[in-house]
C-alpha positions as CSV (number, residue, x, y, z in Angstrom):
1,X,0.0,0.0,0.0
2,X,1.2,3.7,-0.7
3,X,2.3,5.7,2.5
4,X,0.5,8.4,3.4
5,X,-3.2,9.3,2.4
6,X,-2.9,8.4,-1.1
7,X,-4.5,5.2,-1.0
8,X,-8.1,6.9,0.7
9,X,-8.6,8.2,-2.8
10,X,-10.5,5.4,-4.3
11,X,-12.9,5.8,-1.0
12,X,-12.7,9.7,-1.2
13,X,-13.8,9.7,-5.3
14,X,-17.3,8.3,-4.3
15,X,-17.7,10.8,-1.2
16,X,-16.8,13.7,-3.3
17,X,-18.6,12.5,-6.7
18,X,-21.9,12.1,-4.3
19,X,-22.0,15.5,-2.6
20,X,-21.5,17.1,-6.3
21,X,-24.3,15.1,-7.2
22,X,-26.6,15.9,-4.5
23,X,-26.1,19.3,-4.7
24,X,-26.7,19.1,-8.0
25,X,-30.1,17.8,-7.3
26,X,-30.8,20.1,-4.8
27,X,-29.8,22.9,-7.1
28,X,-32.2,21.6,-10.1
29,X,-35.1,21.4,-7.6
30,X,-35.6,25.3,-8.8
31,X,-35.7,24.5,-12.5
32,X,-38.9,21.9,-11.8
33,X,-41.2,24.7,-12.4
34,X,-44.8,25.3,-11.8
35,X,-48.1,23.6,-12.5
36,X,-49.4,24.9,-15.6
37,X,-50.8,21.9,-18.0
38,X,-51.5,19.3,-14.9
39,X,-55.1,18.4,-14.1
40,X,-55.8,20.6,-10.9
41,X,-59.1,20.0,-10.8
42,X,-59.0,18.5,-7.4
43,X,-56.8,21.1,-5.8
44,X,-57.5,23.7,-3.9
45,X,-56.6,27.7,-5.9
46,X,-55.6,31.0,-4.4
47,X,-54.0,33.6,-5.2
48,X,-50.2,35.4,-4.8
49,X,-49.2,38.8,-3.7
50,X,-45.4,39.0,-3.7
51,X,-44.5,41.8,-1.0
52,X,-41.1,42.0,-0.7
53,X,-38.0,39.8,-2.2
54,X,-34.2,39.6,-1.5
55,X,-31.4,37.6,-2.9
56,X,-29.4,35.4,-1.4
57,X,-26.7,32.8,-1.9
58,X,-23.9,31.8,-3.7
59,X,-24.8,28.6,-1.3
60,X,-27.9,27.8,0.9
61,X,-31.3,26.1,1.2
62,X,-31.7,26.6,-3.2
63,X,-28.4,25.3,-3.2
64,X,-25.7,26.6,-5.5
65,X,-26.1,29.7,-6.9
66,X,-28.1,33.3,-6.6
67,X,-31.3,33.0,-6.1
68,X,-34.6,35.1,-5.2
69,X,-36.4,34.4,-2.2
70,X,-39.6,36.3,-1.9
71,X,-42.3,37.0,1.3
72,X,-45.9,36.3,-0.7
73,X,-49.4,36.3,0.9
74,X,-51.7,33.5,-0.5
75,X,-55.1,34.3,0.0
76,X,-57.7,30.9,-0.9
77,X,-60.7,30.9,-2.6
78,X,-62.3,30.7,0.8
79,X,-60.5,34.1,1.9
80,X,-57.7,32.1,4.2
81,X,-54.3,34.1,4.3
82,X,-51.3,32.4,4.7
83,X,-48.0,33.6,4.0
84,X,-45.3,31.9,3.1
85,X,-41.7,32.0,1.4
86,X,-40.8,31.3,-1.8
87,X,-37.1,30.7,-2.9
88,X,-35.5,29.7,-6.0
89,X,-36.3,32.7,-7.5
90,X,-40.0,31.8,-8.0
91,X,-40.4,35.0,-7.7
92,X,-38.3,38.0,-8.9
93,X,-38.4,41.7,-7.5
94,X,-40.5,42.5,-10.8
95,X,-43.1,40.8,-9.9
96,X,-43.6,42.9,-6.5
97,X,-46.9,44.0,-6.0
98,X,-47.9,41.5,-8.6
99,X,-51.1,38.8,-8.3
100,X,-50.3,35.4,-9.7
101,X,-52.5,32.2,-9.4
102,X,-51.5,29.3,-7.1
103,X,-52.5,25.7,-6.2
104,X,-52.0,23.7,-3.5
105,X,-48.6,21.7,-3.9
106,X,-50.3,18.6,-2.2
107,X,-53.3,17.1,-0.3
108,X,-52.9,17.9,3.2
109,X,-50.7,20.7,2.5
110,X,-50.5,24.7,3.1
111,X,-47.7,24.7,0.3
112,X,-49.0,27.0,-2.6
113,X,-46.9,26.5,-6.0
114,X,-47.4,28.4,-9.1
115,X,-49.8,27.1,-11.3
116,X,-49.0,29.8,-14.3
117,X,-45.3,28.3,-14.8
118,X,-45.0,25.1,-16.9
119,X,-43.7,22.1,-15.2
120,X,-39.6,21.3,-16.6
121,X,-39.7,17.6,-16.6
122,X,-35.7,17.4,-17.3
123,X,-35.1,19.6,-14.1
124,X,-37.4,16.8,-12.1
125,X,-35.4,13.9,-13.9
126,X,-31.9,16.0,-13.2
127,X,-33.6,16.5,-9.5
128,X,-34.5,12.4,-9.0
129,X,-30.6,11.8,-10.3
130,X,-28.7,13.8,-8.4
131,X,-30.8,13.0,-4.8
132,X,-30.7,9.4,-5.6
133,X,-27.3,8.9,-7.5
134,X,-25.7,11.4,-4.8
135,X,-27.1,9.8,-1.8
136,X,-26.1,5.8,-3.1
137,X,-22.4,7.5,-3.6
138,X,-22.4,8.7,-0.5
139,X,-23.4,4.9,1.2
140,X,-20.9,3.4,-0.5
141,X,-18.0,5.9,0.0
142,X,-18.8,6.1,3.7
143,X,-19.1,2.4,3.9
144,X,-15.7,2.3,2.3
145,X,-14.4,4.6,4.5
146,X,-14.9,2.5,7.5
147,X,-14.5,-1.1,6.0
148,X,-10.9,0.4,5.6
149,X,-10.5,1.4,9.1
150,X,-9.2,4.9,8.5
């Protein structure tokens, strides 16, 4: 065996390769879009105020990059006001004092998504890869990493 750290590599390659991935994922997550096309018949509508927005990044929770994140009140069809944050520049500062139609992002939910933004399908197949491809990298690497006792 080499001396030194040189023969962790192999181990570390996995690691590394599965972090990139998953932050990859995590990242494409704001590429997925909205709702616009799907059958919402059976979900509850409202509608978006966007009151204020701020950027932030290079890193953090819309991973890598600079990104909006925007304070919006959703008020429902039956007058309920919620408000909530939107990152990954779902927003922008344009659209400030703007109205935009929402649905509800799943039964059982108080998560409002767009529903005028068409869905990307290769951001949710680049999303599903990098989560899932990341996270087995990861497994294995660790598990390397302390079958080798280092």
């Amino acid at each position: 065996m080499a001396a030194g750290g040189a023969d962790k590599t192999p181990v570390l390659l996995p690691i590394l390769a599965g972090v990139v991935l998953a932050v990859g994922g995590w990242t494409a997550m704001n590429f997925r879009g909205g709702m616009q096309g799907a059958d919402l018949s059976d979900r509850a509508h409202a509608t978006a105020m966007v009151e204020h927005c701020e950027e932030v990044g290079p890193l953090g929770l819309s991973g890598v990059g600079y990104w909006w994140r925007c304070d919006v009140t959703i008020e429902t069809e039956s007058g309920d006001r919620y408000d909530q944050v939107m990152g990954g520049s779902h927003f922008t500062p344009d659209d400030v004092g703007g109205s935009f139609p929402m649905v509800n992002a799943g039964r059982f939910s108080d998560s409002w998504t767009r529903a005028d933004v068409p869905e990307n399908g290769w951001a949710t197949l680049a999303t599903g890869v990098g989560l899932v491809g990341g996270a087995i990298l990861l497994v294995f690497g660790f598990r390397g990493l302390l079958r080798s006792g280092r």
